[in-house]
N, C-alpha and C positions, 0 to 999 in steps of 0.2 A: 504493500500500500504506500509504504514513504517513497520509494522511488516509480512509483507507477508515472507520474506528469512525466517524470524523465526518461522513461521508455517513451512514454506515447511522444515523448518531442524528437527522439532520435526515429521512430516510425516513422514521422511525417517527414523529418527534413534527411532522411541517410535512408532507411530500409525500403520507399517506396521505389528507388531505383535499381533495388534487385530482381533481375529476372524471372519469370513465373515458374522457370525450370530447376531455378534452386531452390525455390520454397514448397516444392512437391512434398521432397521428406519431410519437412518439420512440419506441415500441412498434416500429410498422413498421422503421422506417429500421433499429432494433439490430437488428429481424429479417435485413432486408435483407446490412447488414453483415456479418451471422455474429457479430457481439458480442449475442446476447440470453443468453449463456451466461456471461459475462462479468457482466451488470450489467440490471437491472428499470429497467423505463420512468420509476417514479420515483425509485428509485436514480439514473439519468441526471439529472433535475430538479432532487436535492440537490445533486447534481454540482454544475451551471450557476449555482445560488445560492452554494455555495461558493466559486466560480472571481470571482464577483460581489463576493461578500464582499472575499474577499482582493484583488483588484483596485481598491476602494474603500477599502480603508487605508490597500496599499501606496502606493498615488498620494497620498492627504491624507498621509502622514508624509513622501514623499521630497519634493513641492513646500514642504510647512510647513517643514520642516527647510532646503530651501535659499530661502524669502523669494518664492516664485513661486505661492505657494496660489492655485487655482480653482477655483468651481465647474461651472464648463463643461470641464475636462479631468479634473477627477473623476468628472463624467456619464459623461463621451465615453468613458473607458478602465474606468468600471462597466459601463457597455451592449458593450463589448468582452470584459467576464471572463465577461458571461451568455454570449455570444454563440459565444467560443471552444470549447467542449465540443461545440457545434453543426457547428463548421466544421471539429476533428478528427472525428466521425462522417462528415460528409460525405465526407471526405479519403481515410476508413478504406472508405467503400463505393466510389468510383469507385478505388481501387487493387484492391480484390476484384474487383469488374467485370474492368477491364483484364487478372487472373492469369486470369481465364475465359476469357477470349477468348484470351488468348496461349497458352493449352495444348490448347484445342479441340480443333484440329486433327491433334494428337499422338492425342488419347484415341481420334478420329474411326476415326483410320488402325489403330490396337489392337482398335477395333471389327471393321471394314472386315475386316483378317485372322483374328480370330477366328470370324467369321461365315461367312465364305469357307473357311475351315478346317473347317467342318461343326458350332460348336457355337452351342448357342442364343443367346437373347438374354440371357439371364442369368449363361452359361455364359462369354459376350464382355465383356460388364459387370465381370464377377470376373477373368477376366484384365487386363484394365484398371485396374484398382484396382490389381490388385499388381503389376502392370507398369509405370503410368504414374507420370510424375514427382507428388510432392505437393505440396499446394495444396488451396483450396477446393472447385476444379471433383473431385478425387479426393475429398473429404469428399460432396460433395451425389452421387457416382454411388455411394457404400456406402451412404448413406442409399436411393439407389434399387433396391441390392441387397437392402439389407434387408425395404422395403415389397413387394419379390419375393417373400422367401422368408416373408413373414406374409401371403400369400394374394392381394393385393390385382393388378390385368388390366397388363399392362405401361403399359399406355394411362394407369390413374389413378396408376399410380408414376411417370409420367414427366411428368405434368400438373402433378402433386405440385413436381417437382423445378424444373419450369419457377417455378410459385408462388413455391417459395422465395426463387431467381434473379432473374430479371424482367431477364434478359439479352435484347437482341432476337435476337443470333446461337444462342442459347440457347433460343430459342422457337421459331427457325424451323429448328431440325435437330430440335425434337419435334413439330412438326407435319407434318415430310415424314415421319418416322418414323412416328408414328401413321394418318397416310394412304395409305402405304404398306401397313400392317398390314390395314387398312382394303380397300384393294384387291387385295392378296395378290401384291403386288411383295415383288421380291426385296433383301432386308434390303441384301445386301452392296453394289448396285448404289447405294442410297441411300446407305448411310454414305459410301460411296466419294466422291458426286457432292458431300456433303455438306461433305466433307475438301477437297477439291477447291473448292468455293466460299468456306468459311472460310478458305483459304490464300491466296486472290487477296485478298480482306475486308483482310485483314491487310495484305500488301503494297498497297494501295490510300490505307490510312491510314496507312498512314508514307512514302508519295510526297505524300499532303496534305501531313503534316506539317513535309516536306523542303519544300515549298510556301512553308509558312507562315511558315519561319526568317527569310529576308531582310525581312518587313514587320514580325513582331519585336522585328528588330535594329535597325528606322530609329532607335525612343525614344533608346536607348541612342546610337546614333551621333550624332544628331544632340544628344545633354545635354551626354555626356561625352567624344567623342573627337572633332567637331569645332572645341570652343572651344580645345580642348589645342592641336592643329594649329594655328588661328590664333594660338594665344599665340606 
């Protein structure tokens, strides 16, 4: 918020002169994220120049001030302040990712008895909204209610929704679902099978990950706790 006038003033008078073929990615990615609501592709840009800036001073006055000035660690922590904006966006989309996938299989099962309960697919969609916990994955399925209720085939509102996402777990319960549709299988048999495969999905990656801890923890043991021991 303190520095926002001073993005928007480098927006206007620096970032409207960059090409529309550089701000593809940082376009995408805020898409991605769910922050395009938040801040323009080259809004983002004044960002990273900002974050440049002030990491290029801050460094020249605390090395000048303490007798250690250079210009290889003034590079090194400018190419750091462009760079940081980049690597909170990335930050910001693999934890949206992860709230997708860790509620999937809740919304799955909302579906699964709504549908099994005798109502549509829109019908199950809308109980799920105001039933399921919030989070992104409940933002992008009122966005898929909506594109329902403005006319558009369940098929391009759920293709739609995939687009946004770009989840893999998230692509492949709308393509059993439109396949399904497709073949005139039974909606609830799919959510069901769906919930079901997401929940293993899940438990699967957090037995990797329990996997993963002991190799790790070797860095850490062998830096810091076994020179302690020999001392």
């Amino acid at each position: 918020r303190l520095i926002w006038p001073l993005i928007r003033l480098v927006d206007y008078h620096i970032c409207q002169l960059i090409p529309p073929k550089l701000l593809a990615g940082p376009a995408e990615s805020l898409r991605l994220s769910g922050l395009l609501y938040l801040m323009s592709a080259t809004q983002f840009i004044a960002l990273c120049l900002i974050s440049l800036t002030v990491f290029t001073v801050v460094t020249g006055v605390v090395l000048g001030s303490a007798g250690l000035f250079s210009w290889w660690w003034v590079l090194g922590l400018a190419v750091l302040g462009y760079v940081y904006p980049r690597i909170w966006l990335k930050e910001s989309l693999k934890k949206r990712q992860k709230q997708i996938v860790k509620v999937l299989p809740t919304y799955l099962d909302f579906l699964t008895m709504s549908v099994e309960a005798g109502l549509n697919m829109a019908g199950a969609i809308s109980q799920a909204v105001s039933k399921g916990p919030s989070g992104p994955l409940k933002n992008e399925f009122a966005f898929v209610l909506r594109d329902l209720r403005s006319g558009l085939t369940r098929a391009e509102a759920l293709r739609r929704m995939e687009e946004r996402v770009r989840v893999p777990q998230v692509s492949s319960f709308i393509s059993a679902v439109v396949q399904a549709e497709r073949m005139g299988a039974s909606l609830g048999s799919t959510f069901r099978a769906q919930a079901e495969q997401r929940r293993n999905e899940r438990f699967q990656i957090a037995e990797k990950l329990a996997m993963e801890a002991p190799v790790k923890l070797i860095f850490p043991l062998v830096a810091f706790i076994f020179p302690v021991t020999f001392l």
